[in-house]
C-alpha positions as CSV (number, residue, x, y, z in Angstrom):
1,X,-69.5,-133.1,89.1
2,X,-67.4,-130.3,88.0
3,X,-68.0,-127.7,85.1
4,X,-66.0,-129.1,82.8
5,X,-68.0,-132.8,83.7
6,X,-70.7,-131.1,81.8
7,X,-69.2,-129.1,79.2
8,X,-69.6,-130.3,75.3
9,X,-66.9,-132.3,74.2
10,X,-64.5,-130.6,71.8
11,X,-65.1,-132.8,69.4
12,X,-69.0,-132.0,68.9
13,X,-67.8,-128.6,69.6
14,X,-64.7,-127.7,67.5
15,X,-64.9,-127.8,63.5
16,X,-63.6,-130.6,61.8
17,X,-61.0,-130.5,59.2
18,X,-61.5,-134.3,58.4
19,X,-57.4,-134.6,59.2
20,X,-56.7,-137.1,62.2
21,X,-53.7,-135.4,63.3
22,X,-55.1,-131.7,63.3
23,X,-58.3,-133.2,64.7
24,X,-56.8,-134.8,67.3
25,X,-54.4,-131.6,68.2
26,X,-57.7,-129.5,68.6
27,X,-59.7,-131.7,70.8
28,X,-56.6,-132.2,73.4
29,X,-55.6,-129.0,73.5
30,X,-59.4,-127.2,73.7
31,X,-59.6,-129.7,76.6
32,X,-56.8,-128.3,77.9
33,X,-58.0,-124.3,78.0
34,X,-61.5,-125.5,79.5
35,X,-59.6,-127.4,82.6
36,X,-58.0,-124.3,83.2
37,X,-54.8,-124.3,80.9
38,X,-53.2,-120.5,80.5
39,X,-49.7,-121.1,79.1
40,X,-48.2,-123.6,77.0
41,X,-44.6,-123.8,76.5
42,X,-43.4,-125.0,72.9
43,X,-40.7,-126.8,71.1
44,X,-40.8,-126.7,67.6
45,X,-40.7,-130.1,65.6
46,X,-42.4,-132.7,62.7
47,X,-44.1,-135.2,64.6
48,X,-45.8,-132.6,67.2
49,X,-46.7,-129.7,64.4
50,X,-50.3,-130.6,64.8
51,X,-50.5,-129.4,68.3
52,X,-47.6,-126.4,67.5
53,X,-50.2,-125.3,65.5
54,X,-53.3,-125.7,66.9
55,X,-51.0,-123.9,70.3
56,X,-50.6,-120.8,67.6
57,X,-54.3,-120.6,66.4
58,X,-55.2,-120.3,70.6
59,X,-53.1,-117.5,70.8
60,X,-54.0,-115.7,68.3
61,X,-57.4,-115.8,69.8
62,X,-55.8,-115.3,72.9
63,X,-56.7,-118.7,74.2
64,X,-53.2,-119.4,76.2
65,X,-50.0,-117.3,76.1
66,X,-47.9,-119.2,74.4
67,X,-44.1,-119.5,74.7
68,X,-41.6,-121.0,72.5
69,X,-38.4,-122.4,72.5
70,X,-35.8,-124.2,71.1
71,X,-33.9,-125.9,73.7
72,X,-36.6,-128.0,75.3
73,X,-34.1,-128.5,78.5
74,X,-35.0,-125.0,78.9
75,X,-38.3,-125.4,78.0
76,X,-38.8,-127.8,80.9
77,X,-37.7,-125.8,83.5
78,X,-39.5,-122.9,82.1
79,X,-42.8,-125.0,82.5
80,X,-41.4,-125.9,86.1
81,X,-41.4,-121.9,86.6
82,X,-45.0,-121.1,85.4
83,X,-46.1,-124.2,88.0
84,X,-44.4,-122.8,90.3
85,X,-45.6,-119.3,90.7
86,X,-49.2,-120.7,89.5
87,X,-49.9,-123.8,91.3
88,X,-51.0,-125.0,87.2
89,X,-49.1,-127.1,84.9
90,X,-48.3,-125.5,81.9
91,X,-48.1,-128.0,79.4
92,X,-44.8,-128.4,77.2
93,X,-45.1,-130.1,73.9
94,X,-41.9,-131.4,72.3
95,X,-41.2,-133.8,68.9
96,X,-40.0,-137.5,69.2
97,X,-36.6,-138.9,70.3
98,X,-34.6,-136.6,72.5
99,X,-36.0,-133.8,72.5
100,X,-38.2,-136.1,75.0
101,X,-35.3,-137.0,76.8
102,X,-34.5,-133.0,77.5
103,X,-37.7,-132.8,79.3
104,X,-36.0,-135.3,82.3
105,X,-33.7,-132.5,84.6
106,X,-37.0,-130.4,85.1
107,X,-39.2,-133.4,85.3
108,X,-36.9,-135.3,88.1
109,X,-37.0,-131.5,89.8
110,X,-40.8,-131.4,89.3
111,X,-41.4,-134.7,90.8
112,X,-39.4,-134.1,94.2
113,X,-40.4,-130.9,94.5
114,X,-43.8,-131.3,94.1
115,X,-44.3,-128.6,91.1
116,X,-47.5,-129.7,88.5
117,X,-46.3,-130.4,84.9
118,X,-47.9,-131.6,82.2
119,X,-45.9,-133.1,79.2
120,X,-47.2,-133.8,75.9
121,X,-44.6,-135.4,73.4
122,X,-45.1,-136.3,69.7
123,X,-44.2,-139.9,68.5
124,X,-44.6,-142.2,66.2
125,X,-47.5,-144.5,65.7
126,X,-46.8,-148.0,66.8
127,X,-46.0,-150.0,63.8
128,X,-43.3,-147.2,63.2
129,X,-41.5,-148.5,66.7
130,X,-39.1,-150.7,67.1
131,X,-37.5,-151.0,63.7
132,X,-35.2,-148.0,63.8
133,X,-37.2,-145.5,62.4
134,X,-35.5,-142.1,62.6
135,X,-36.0,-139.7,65.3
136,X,-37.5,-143.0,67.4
137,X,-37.1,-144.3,70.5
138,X,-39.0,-145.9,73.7
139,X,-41.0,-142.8,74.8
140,X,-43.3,-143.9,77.5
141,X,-41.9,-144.5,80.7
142,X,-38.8,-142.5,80.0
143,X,-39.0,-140.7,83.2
144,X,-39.4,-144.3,85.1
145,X,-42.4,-145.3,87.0
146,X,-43.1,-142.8,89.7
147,X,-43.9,-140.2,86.7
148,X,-47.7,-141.1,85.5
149,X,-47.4,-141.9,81.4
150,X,-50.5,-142.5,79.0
151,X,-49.4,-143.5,75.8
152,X,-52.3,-142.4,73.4
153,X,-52.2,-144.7,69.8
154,X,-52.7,-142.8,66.7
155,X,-56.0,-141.0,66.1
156,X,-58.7,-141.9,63.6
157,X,-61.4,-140.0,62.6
158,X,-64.4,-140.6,65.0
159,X,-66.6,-139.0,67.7
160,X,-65.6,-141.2,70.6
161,X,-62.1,-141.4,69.5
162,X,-62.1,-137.1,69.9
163,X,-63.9,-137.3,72.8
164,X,-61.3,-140.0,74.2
165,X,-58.1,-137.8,73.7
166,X,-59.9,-135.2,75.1
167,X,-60.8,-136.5,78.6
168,X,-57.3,-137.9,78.6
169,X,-55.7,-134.9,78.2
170,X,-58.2,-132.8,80.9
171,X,-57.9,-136.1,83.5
172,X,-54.0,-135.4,83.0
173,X,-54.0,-131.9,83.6
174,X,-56.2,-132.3,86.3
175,X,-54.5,-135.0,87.9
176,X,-50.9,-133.0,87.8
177,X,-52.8,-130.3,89.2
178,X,-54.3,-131.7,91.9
179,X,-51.8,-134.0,93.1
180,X,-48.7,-131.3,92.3
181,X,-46.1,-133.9,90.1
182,X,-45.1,-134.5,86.8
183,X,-47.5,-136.5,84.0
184,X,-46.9,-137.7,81.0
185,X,-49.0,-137.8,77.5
186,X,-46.8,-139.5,74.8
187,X,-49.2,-138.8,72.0
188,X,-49.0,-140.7,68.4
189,X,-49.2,-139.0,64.8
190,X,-49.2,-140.8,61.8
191,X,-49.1,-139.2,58.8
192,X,-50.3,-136.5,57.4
193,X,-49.0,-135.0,60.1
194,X,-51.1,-131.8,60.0
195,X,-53.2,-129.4,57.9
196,X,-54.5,-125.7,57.9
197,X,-56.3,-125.4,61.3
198,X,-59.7,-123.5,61.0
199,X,-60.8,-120.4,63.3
200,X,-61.1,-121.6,66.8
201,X,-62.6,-118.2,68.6
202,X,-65.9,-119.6,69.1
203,X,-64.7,-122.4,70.6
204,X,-62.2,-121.1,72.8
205,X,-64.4,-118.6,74.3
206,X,-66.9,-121.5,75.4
207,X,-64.0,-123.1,77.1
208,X,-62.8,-120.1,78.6
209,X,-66.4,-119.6,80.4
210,X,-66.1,-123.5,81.3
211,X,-62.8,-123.1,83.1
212,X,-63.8,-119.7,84.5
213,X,-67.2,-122.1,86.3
214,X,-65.3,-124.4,87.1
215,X,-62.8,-122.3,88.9
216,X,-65.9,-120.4,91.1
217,X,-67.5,-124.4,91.6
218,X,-64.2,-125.8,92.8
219,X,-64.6,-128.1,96.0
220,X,-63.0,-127.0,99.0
221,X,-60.0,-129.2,99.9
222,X,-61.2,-132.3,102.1
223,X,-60.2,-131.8,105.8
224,X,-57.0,-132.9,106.0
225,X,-55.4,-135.5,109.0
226,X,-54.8,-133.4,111.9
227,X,-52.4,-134.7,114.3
228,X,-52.9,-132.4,117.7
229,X,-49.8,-130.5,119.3
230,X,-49.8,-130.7,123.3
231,X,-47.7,-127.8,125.0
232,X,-45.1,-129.8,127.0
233,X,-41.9,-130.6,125.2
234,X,-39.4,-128.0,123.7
235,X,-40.1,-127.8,120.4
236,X,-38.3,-126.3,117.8
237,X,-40.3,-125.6,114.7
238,X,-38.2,-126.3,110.9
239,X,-39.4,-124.9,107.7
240,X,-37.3,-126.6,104.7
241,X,-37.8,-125.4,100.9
242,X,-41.9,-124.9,100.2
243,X,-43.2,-125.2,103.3
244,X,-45.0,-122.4,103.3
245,X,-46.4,-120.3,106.0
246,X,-48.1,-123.2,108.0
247,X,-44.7,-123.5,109.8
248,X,-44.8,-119.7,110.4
249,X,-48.5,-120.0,111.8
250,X,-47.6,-122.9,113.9
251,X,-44.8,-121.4,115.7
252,X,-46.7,-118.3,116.6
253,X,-49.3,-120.5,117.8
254,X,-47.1,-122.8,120.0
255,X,-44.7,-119.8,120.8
256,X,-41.9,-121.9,119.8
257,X,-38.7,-121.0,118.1
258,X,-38.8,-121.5,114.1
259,X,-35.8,-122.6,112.3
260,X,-36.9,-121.5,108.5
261,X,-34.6,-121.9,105.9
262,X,-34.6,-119.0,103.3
263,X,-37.0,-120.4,100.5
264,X,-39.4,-121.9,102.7
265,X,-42.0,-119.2,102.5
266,X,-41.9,-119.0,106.6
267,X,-38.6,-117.1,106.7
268,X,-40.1,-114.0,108.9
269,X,-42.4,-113.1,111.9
270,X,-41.2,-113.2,115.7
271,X,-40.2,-116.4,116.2
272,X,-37.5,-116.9,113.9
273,X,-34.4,-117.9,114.7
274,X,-32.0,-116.5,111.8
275,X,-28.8,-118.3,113.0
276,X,-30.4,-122.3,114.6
277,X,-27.1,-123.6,112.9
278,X,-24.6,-122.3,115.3
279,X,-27.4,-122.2,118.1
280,X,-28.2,-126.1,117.2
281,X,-24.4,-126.6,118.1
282,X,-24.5,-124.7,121.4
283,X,-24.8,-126.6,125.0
284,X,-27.8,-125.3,126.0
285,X,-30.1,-125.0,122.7
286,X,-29.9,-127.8,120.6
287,X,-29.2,-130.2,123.4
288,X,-32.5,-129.2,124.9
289,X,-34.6,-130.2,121.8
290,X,-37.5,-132.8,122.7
291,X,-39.7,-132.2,119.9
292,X,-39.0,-131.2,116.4
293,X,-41.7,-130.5,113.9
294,X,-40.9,-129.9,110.2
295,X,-42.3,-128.7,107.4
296,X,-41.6,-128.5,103.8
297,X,-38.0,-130.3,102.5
298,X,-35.1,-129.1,104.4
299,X,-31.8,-129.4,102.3
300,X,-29.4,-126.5,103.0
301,X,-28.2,-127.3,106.3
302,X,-26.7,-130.7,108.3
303,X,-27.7,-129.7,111.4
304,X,-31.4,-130.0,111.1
305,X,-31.2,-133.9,109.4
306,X,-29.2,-134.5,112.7
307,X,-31.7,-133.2,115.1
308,X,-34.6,-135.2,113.3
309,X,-32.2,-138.3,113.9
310,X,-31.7,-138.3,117.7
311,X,-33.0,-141.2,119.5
312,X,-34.2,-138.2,122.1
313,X,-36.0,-136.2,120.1
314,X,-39.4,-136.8,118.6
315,X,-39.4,-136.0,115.0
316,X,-42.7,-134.8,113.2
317,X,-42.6,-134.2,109.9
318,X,-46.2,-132.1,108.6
319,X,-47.5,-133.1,105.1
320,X,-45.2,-133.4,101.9
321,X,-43.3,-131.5,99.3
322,X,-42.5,-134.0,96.5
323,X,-42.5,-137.4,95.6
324,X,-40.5,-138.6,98.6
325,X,-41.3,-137.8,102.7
326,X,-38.4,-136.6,104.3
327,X,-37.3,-138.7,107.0
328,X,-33.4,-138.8,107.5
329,X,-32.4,-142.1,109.5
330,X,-35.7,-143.4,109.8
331,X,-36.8,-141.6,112.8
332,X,-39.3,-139.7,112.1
333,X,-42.5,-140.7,114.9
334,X,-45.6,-139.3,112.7
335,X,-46.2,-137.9,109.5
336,X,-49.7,-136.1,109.7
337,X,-50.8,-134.1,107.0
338,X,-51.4,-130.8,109.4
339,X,-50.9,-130.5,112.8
340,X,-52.7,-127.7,115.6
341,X,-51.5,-127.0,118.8
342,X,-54.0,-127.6,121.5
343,X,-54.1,-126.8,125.4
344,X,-51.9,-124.4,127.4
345,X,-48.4,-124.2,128.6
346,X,-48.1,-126.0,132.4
347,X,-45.4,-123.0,133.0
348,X,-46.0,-119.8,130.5
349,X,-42.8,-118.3,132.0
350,X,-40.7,-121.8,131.4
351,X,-42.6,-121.4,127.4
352,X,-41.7,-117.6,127.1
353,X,-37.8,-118.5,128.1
354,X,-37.7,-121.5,125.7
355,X,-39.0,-119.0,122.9
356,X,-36.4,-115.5,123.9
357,X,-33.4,-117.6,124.8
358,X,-33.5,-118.3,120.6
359,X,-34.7,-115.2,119.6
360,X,-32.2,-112.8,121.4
361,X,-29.4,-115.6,121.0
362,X,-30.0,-115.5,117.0
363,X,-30.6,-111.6,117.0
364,X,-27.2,-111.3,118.9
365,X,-24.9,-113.4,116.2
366,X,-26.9,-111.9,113.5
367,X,-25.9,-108.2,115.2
368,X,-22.2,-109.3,115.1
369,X,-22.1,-110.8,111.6
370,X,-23.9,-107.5,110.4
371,X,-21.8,-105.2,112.4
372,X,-18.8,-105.6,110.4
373,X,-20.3,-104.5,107.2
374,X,-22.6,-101.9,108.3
375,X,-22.5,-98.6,107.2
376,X,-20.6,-96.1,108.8
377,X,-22.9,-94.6,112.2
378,X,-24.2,-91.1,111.6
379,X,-20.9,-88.6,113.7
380,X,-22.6,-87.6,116.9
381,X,-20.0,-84.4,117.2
382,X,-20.3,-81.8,115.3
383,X,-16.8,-80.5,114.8
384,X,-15.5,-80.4,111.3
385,X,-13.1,-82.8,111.6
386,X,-15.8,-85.7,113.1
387,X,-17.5,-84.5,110.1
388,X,-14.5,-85.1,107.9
389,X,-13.9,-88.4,109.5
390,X,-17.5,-89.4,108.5
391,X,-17.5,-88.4,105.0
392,X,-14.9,-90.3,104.6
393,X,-15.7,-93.6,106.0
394,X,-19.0,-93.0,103.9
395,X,-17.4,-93.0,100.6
396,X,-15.1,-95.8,101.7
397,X,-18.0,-97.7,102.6
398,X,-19.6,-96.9,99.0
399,X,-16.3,-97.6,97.3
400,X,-15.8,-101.2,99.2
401,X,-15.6,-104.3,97.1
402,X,-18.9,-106.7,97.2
403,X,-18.7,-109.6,99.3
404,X,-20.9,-112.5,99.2
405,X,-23.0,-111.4,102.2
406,X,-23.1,-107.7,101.4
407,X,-24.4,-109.4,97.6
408,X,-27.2,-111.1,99.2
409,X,-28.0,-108.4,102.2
410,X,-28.1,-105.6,99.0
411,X,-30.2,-108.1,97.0
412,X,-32.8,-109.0,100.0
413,X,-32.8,-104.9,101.1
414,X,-34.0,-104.3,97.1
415,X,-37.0,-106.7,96.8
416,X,-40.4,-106.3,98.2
417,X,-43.2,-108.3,98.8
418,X,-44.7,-107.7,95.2
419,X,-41.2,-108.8,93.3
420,X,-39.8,-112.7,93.4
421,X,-36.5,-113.8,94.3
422,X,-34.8,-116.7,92.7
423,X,-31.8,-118.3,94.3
424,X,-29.7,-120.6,92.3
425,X,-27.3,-123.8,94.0
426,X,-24.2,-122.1,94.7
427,X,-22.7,-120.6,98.0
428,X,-24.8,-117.3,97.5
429,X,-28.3,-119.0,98.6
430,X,-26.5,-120.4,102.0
431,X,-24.8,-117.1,102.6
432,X,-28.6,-115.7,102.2
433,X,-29.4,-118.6,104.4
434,X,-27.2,-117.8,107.1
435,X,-27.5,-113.5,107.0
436,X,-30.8,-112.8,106.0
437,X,-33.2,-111.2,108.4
438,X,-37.3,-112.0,108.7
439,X,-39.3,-110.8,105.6
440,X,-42.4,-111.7,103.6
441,X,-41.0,-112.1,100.5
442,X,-41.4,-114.8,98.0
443,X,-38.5,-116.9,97.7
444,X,-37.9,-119.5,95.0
445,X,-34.9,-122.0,94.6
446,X,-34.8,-125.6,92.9
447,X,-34.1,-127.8,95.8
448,X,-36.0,-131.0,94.9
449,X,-32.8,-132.3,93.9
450,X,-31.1,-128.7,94.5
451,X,-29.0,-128.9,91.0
452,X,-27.6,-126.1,88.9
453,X,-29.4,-126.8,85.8
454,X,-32.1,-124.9,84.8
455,X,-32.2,-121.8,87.1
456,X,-32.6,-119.1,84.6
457,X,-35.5,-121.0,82.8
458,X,-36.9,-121.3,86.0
459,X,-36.8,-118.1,86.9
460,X,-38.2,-116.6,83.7
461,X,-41.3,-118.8,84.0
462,X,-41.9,-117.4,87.2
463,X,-41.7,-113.9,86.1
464,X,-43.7,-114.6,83.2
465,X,-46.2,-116.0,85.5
466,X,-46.1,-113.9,88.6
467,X,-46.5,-110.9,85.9
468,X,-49.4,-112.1,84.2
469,X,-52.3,-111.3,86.4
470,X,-54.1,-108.5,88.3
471,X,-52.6,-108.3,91.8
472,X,-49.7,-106.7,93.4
473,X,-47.1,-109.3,91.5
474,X,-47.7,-107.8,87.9
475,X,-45.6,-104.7,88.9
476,X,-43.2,-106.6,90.7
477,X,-40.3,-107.8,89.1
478,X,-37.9,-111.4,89.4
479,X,-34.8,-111.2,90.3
480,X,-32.2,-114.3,89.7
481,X,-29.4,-115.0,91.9
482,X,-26.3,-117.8,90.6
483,X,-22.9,-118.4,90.4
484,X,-20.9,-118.2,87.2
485,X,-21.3,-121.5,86.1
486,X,-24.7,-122.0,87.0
487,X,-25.6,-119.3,84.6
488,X,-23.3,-120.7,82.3
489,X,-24.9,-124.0,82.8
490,X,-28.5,-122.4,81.8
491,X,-27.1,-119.9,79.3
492,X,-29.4,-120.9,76.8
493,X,-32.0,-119.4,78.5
494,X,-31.0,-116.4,78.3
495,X,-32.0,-116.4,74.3
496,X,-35.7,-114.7,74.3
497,X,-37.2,-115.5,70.3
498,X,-38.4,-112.2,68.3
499,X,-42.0,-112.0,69.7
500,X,-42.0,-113.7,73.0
501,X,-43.3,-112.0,76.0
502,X,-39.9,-110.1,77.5
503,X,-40.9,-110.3,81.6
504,X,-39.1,-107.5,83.9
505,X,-36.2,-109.5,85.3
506,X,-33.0,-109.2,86.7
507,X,-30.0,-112.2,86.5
508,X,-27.3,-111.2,89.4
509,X,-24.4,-113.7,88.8
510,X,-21.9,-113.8,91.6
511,X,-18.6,-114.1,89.6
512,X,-16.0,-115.7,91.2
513,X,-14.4,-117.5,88.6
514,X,-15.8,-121.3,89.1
515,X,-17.2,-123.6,91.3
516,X,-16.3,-122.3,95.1
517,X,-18.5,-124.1,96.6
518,X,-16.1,-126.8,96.7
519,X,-13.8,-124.8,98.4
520,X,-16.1,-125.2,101.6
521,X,-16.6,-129.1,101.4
522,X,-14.7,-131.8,102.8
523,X,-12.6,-132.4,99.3
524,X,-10.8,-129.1,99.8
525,X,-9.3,-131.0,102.9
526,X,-8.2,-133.7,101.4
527,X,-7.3,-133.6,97.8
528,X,-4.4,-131.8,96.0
529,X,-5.9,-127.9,95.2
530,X,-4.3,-128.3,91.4
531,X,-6.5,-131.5,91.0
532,X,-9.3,-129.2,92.9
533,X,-9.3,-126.7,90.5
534,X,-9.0,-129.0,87.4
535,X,-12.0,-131.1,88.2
536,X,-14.1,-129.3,90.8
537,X,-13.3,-125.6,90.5
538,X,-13.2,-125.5,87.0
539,X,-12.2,-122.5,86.7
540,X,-14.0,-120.0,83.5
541,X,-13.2,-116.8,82.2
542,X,-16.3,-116.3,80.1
543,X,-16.7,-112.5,79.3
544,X,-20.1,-111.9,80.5
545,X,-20.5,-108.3,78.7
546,X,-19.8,-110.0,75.2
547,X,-22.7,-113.1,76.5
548,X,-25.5,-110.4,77.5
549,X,-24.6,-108.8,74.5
550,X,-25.1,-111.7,72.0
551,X,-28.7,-112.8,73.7
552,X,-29.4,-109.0,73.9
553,X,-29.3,-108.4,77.6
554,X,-28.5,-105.1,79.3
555,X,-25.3,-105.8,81.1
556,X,-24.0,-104.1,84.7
557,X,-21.2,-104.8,86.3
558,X,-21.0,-103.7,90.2
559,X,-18.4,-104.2,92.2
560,X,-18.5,-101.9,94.8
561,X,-21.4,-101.4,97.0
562,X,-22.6,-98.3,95.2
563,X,-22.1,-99.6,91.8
564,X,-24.3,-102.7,93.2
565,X,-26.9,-100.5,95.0
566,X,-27.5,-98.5,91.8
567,X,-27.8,-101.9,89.5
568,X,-30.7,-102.9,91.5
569,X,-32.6,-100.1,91.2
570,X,-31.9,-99.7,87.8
571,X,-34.7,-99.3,85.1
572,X,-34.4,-101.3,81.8
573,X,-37.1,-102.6,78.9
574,X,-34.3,-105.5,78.4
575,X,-34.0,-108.1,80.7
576,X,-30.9,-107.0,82.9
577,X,-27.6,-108.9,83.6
578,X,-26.1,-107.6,86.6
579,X,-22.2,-109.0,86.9
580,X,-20.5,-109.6,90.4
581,X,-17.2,-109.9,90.5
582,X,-16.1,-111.9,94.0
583,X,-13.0,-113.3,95.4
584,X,-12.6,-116.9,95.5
């Protein structure tokens, strides 16, 4: 039994105003602060005013920060955010019809990436389905039958009907929580839809204290299904999107290489192996593979799908990320939910080679790659013409135009372990796949299904989130990094209402005039480049100034190194638009 088991049900607790809908609207979302609710995201509308309303009445007595918008697309990826950065669902409440159907991008993301969200939609009672009422439609199961709906009829006005909505709405929150996915409340009004809501402090504080016990009474995690590690077979350790530092730990332990793509949460430490792409395609590494164990959901390279595929190569894939266990080709030999290396190398020496051939092999392309763009060496004469010479290829080096990988190497150099780093689908996050050294830095990127849409939205909510409590992430600050049109895909996001909580944050756009990405994929070889650019390119000349302008963003354009290197570090009570320009 949990704290909340025990706690008083809203509905003995919370006044009465003797209206169903208001009633109702009280009881769910009291619920919802005593399971441990802290922000709610809102879309304005008829049929859910009573819980808009009841949302405003707990902030004002500073029971959740709330945070409104109009776009519930945006909306839905800004809840994905705050679960993101919190591990919580933050619910989203939206009106009937499609303002439901808005919700689906982030709830599709949500699902296979494994992010909590909680989703509670107005309707219509039932004998207003069916028959064409306006702003109607089949609400439950919109998001299909992997996503968990309860469909809640209209309220009336008793004890046990109170108590009901409440325990659904705490077994929902709790059940997104706990098993990290997307659920669904589709929650009937009938009319009247609302009326005055009454003074809730009272009743919020007691729910505060029950969420705060039930935090310090929370169960630790079941043992999980270990499946032991002998030393034996090379093993080359993967870390995809979100697999967090397990894969890190394991490859330390094991002293195995570790192939960790950018946003895993594993990309550092002395095992990494920056560049396993080209080293996978070598004679002499990736031919030698026996054993490959991953974690998290690798999606930003071909090579590792490959590996997991080979008839000679035993593929173990640790736990899961999302609604779906990765297993390309069907090869995959085990699916444990941890794993724990056990025993001792036969031949140490044989181990430490396995490990150092990657490691210096990776440093060594990563050296070259760097080399090229590096600043100029301090002169080791001391003549005034070797000083001359230096000064000069100093302020060429300041005055050189931004390339992708210098974008990404400048971005990765400015954030620390306290900020967050967003990285949107474009080129940019598999240049900062490819360049990036090891460092313990959060990384973020929407790769359940690794779309555009939504990457400012999710972004915010992280910031607002990772800025909200006590430790070392309030001071931090998130920075966003897209292309052109995935900003301008999300551009609705950048409009912050009067009142809303401003986070400090940073959108880097990597301008280079549409959709390159295309450029590197196998269409560029084979189609006509004016029927490229017209339906893949598609090419944009949006003036950002005039856009950051409009939502009230601070806007920078850098495109030279120093101009970039100064945006960065820049200070601004706006949130900050920093504009790229880069060659196709």
């Amino acid at each position: 039994m949990t704290a909340t088991d025990s706690l008083p049900t809203p509905s003995a607790a919370a006044p009465r105003t003797g209206n169903p809908s208001t009633d109702r609207a009280i009881a769910m979302l009291v619920a919802l602060v005593a399971a441990g609710v802290t922000d709610v995201v809102l879309c304005p509308g008829s049929r859910s005013q009573a819980l808009a309303l009841v949302a405003a009445e707990l902030e004002r007595v500073e029971g959740v920060r709330l945070h409104v918008r109009i776009d519930e697309r945006a909306a839905g990826f800004l809840a994905l955010g705050l679960g993101v950065e919190s591990g919580r669902p933050a619910p989203v409440i939206t009106t009937s019809g499609t303002a439901v159907a808005n919700l689906h991008p982030a709830v599709l993301e949500g699902w296979h990436s494994g992010v909590p969200m909680l989703l509670l939609t107005g309707d219509r009672p039932a004998e207003l389905r069916g028959i064409a009422s306006n702003q109607t439609t089949r609400q439950p199961g919109m998001f299909g039958d992997r996503v968990a709906c309860i469909d809640v009829p209209a309220p009336e006005e008793t004890d046990a009907d109170l108590a009901r909505d409440a325990e659904i709405a705490r077994d929902a929150y709790l059940r997104a929580r706990d098993e990290r996915t997307p659920v669904h409340v589709n929650v009937a009004f009938r009319d009247p839809l609302s009326v005055a809501v009454p003074d809730l402090t009272e009743v919020v504080a007691e729910a505060r204290a029950a969420a705060d016990e039930d935090a310090a009474a929370a169960a630790p995690a079941p043992a999980a299904d270990v499946l032991d590690l002998p030393h034996g077979p090379r093993t080359l350790v993967v870390a995809g999107h979100a697999a967090g530092e397990a894969a890190e730990e394991l490859a330390r332990a094991g002293s195995w290489p570790l192939a960790a793509e950018i946003s895993s949460g594993s990309h550092f430490g002395p095992n990494l192996v920056v560049s396993f792409r080209e080293l996978l395609a070598r004679p002499g590494f990736g031919d030698l593979v026996e054993r490959v164990v991953v974690f998290g959901h690798p999606t930003l390279t071909r090579e590792v799908p490959l590996l997991v595929g080979r008839e000679d190569v035993e593929a173990i894939v640790v736990g899961s990320t999302g609604g779906e266990d990765y297993d390309p080709r069907h090869r995959v030999t085990a699916h444990p939910a941890a794993v724990r290396v056990v025993g001792e190398p036969a031949d140490p020496a044989d181990a430490r080679r396995w490990l150092g051939t990657w490691v210096q092999a990776s440093r060594a392309i990563l050296d070259e790659a760097t080399a090229a763009e590096s600043a100029p060496l301090l002169p080791s004469g001391t003549t005034p013409a070797e000083r001359r010479d230096f000064a000069r290829a100093e302020l060429a080096a300041v005055r050189a135009d931004v390339t992708r990988r210098h974008l990404v190497r400048a971005l990765w150099q400015a954030t620390w372990p306290h900020d967050r780093l967003v990285l949107g689908a474009s080129r940019l996050i598999r240049e900062a796949d490819r360049a990036l050294p090891g460092k313990r830095v959060r990384v973020h990127a929407n790769r359940g299904l690794a779309g555009i849409d939504g990457t400012i939205s999710t972004g915010l909510g992280i910031a607002l989130a990772s800025q909200a409590g006590s430790g070392s992430a309030a001071a931090g600050i998130t920075r966003v990094l897209v292309g052109d049109l995935t900003l301008l895909h999300d551009v609705g996001s950048l409009l912050i209402g009067t009142g809303e909580r401003v986070p400090r944050i940073q959108v880097i756009v990597g301008n280079d005039g549409g959709g390159t990405i295309f450029d590197g994929l196998e269409v560029a070889d084979t189609a006509a480049p004016a029927a490229i650019d017209r339906v893949m390119f598609t090419p944009q000349r949006v003036d950002l100034a005039s856009l950051a302008q409009a939502y009230g963003w601070t806007h920078l354009r850098a495109a030279t190194h120093g101009e970039l290197e100064a945006a960065l570090t820049t200070a601004s009570e706006a949130p900050l638009l920093i504009e790229v320009p880069l060659a196709r």
